[in-house]
C-alpha positions as CSV (number, residue, x, y, z in Angstrom):
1,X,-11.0,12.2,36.4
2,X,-8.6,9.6,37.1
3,X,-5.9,8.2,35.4
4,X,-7.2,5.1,34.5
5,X,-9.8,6.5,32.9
6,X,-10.2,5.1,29.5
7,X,-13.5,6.7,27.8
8,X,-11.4,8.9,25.6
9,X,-9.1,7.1,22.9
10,X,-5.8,6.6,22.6
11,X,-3.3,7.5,19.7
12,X,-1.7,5.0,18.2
13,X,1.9,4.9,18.0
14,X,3.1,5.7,14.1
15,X,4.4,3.5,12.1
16,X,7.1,5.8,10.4
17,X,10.7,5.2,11.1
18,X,10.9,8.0,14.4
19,X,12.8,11.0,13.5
20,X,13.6,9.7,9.6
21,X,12.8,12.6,6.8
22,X,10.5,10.7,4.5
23,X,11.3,13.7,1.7
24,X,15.2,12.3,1.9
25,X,16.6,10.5,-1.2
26,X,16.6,6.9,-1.8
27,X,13.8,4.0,-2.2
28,X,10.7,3.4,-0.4
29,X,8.6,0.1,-0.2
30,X,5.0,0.9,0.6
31,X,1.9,-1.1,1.2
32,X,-1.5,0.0,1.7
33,X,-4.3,-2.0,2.4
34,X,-8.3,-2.0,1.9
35,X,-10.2,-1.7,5.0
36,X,-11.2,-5.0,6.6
37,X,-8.9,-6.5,3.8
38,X,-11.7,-6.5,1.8
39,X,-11.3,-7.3,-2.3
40,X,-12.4,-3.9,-4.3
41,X,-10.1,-4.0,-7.0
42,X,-10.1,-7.0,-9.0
43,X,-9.2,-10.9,-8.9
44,X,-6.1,-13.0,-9.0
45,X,-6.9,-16.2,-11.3
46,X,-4.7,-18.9,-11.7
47,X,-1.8,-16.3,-10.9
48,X,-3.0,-13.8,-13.2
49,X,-4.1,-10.3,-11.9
50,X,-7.3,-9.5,-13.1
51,X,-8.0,-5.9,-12.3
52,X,-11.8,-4.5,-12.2
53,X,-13.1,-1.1,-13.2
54,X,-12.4,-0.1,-9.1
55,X,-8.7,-1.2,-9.6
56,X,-8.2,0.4,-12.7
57,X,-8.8,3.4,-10.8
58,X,-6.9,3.2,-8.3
59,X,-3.6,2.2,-10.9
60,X,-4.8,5.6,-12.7
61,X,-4.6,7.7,-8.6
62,X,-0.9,6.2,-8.5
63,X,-0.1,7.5,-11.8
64,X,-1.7,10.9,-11.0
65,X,0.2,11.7,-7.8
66,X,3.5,10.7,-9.5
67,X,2.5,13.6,-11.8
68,X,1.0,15.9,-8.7
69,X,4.8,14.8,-6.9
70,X,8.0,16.1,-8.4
71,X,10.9,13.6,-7.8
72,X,9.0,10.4,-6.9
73,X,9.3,8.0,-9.4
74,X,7.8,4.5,-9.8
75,X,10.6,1.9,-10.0
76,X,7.7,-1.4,-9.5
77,X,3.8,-1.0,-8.2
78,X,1.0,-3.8,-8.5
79,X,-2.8,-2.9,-8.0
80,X,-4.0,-6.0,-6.1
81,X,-7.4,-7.1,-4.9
82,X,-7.0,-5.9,-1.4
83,X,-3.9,-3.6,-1.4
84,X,-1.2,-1.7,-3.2
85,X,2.6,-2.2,-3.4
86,X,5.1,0.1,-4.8
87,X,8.5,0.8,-4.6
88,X,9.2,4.3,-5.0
89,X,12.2,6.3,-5.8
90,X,12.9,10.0,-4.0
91,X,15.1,12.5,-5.5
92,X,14.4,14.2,-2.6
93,X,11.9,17.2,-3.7
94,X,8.5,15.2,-2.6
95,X,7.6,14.0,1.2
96,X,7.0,10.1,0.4
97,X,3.9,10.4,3.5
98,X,2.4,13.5,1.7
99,X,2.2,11.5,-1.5
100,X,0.7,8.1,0.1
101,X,-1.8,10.7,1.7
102,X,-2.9,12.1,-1.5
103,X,-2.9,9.1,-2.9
104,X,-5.2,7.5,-0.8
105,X,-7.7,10.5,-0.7
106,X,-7.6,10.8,-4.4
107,X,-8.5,6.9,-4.9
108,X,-11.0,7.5,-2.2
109,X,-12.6,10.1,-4.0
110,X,-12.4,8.0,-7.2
111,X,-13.8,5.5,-5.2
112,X,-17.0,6.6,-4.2
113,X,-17.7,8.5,-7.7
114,X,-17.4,4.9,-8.4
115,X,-20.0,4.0,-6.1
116,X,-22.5,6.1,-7.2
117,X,-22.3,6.5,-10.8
118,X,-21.4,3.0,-11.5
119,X,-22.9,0.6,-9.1
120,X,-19.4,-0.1,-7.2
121,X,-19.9,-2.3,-3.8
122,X,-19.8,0.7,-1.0
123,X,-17.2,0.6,1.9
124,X,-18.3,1.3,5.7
125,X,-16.2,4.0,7.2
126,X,-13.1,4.5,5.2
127,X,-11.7,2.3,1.7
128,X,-8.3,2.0,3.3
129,X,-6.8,1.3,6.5
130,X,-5.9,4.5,8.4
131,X,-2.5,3.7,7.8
132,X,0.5,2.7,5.9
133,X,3.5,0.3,6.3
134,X,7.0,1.1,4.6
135,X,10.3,0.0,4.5
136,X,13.1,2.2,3.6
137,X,15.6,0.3,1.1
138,X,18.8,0.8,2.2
139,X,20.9,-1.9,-0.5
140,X,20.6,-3.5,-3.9
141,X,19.7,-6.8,-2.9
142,X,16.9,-5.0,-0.9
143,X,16.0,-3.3,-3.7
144,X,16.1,-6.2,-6.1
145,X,14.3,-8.7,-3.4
146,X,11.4,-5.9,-3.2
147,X,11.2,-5.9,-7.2
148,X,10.7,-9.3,-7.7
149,X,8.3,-9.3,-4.8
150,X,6.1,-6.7,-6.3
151,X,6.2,-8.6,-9.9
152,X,5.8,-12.1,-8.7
153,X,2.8,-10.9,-5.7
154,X,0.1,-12.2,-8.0
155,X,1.6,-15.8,-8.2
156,X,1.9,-15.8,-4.8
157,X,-1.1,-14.4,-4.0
158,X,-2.7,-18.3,-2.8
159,X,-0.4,-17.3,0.3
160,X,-0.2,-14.1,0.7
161,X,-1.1,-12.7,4.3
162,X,-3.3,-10.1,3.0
163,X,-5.6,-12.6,1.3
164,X,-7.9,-13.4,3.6
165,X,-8.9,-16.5,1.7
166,X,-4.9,-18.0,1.3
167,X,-4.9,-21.6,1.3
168,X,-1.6,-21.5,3.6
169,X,-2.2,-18.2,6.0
170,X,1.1,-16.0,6.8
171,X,3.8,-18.0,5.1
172,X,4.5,-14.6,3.0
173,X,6.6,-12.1,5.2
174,X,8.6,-9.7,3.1
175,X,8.9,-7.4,6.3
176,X,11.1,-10.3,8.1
177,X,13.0,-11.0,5.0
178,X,14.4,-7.2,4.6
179,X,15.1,-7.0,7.9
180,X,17.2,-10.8,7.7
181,X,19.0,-8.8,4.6
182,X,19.5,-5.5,6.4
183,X,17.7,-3.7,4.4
């Protein structure tokens, strides 16, 4: 075999801050997103979030692994029709990764109960992407910034970069903005 061979696949390099503890203390800003970016969960109407049976769901799995994870607590999350923000808040006790696994396996499982007890539109593969992106808030206007964003993402959601369907593609970039803020 040589080295150039490419038949077997690569691993992708992880998105996690390299050598961070995600069970320290402090605030985490997490996004997950449906596979293929698809909308499962609901509608945004005239800046209103209209969540569907699907999306009530999945708000119900976030509420559950705060439960199943001692010391996370919810500080701002919004269902939307394609992904999931929330900013949560370690006391340390809970591995932040452990919880957005569980998470997504529990709304996963809800999902495809969903699927065939209620009609709901099946996925190919997997509901959500493989993985995750965070951002580790390291200040108060961080923090506030990420709050606002959250509360405000279905108002914005005409230009949001997840919507596939946003009149004005990619002008949303909370990513940049933290790290302009030094987050």
């Amino acid at each position: 075999m040589s080295h150039t061979d490419t038949s077997f696949p690569t691993r992708r390099n992880s998105l996690r801050l390299n050598g961070f503890d995600y069970s320290a203390s402090g605030c985490y800003f997490i996004t997950i997103v449906t596979q293929g970016r698809v909308c499962r969960f609901g509608e945004v109407h005239k800046g209103e979030l209209i969540l569907n049976e699907a999306g009530r769901m999945v708000e119900e799995s976030y509420q559950l692994m705060l439960l199943a994870f001692s010391g996370l607590d919810d500080v701002a999350h919004i269902v939307m029709p394609n992904h999931f923000h929330s900013l949560l808040s370690n006391q340390g006790e809970a591995s932040v990764t452990e919880a957005v696994r569980w998470f997504k396996s529990k709304s996963t499982n809800g999902y495809i109960h969903g699927v065939k007890e209620q009609g709901w539109p099946r996925f190919d593969l997997r509901l959500w992407q493989t993985r995750f992106y965070d951002v580790i808030i390291r200040n108060a206007v961080a923090h506030e910034y990420v709050v606002n964003y959250i509360y405000n993402n279905p108002l914005r959601w005409q230009y949001d970069r997840l919507n596939v369907e946003a009149e004005i593609c990619c002008t949303d970039n909370v990513g940049k903005d933290l790290r302009m803020m030094n987050w």
